[in-house]
N, C-alpha and C positions, 0 to 999 in steps of 0.2 A: 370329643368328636365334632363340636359344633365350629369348634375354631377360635373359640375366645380366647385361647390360650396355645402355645406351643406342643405338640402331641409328643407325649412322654409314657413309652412306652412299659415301664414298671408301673405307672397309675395305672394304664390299662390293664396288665396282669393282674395288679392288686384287686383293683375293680370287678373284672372275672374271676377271678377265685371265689371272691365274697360274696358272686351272684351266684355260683356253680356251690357254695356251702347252705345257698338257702332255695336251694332249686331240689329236683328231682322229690326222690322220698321225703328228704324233712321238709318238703313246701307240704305232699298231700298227708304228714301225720300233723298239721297246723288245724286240718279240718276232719276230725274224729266224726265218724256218724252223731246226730242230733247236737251238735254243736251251731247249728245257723242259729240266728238271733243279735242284738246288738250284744257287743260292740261291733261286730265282725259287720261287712257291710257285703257278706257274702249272699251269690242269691241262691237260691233251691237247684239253681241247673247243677251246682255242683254234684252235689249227690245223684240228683236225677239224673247226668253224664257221666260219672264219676272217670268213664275210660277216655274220654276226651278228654275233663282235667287231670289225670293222673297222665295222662301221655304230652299235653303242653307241658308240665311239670319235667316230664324226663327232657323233653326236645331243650327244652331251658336250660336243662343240666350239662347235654350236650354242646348246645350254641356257647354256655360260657365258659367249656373246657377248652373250646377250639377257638374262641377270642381268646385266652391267656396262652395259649400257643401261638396264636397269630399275633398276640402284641408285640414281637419285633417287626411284623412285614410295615412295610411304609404305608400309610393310606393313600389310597389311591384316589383322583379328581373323581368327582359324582359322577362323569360319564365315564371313566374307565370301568370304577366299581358296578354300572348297570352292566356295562357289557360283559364285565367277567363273571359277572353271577349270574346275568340271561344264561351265558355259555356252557357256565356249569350246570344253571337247572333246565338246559334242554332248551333253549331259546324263550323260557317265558322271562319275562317280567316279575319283581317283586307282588305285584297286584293282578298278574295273568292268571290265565286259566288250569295251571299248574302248581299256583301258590296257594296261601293255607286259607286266602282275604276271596281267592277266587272261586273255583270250583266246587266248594263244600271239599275236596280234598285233601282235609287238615296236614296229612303227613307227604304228602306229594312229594317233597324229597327227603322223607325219610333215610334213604339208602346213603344222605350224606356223611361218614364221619368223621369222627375226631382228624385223622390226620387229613384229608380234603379239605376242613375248613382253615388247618394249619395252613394252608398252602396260598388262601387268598389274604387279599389287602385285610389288616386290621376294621379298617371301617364297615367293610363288608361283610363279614361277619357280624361287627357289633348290628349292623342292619335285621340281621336274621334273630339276633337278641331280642333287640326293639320291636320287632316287628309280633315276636312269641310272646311278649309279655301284652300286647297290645291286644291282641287276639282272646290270649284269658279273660284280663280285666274287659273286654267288649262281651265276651260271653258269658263271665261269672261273676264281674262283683258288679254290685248294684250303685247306684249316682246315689251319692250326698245330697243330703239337700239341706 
């Protein structure tokens, strides 16, 4: 998606698949009650959220069903993709006040599914990926040092 390479849209499938195999349920049975501690570099919110992480977890599952459906659509330039995905979530912005970065409203569009995300640019979606995984790891796992 960065561009370094020609966009090939069976990597992106393959890709998606292997995120959506380590998403949803088998991401939140990785962390059993009292399992925080090293090596995990998890931090306590987890447990102490658990329906916040246990719901990023589903939304992941979802984002990478609908990237391995959306890996035939072409990706679209950065500004088409803003405009199409403002459009579809209601005029916001990825970072507006309807996103998961904004409002406190993790799930804000929720209501999106699998075949909806079929429907936009490949990149677009993988945006919605990046953006869920982004969101855990800022809430749940703790910095290396």
């Amino acid at each position: 998606m960065s561009g370094e390479t020609g966009y090939d849209a069976d990597t992106v499938r393959h890709a998606a698949e292997t995120i959506g195999m380590h998403a949803g349920d088998a991401m939140t049975r990785l962390f059993p009650d009292g399992s925080a501690g090293m090596p995990s570099v998890a931090k306590d919110a987890i447990w102490n959220d658990w329906e916040s992480f246990a719901g990023l977890a589903e939304e992941l599952h979802r984002y990478a069903e609908g990237l391995a459906l959306a890996a035939d659509n072409a990706p679209a330039s950065q500004s088409d993709t803003k405009s199409n995905t403002s459009a579809m979530m209601g005029g916001s912005d990825m970072m507006g006040a309807n996103s998961m970065m904004g409002s406190g409203d993790m799930m804000a569009d929720d209501t999106m599914g699998r075949e909806e995300l079929a429907e936009m640019p490949a990149n677009a979606v993988f945006a919605k990926v990046s953006d869920t995984c982004s969101s855990c790891h800022t809430r749940f796992r703790a910095k290396v040092k």
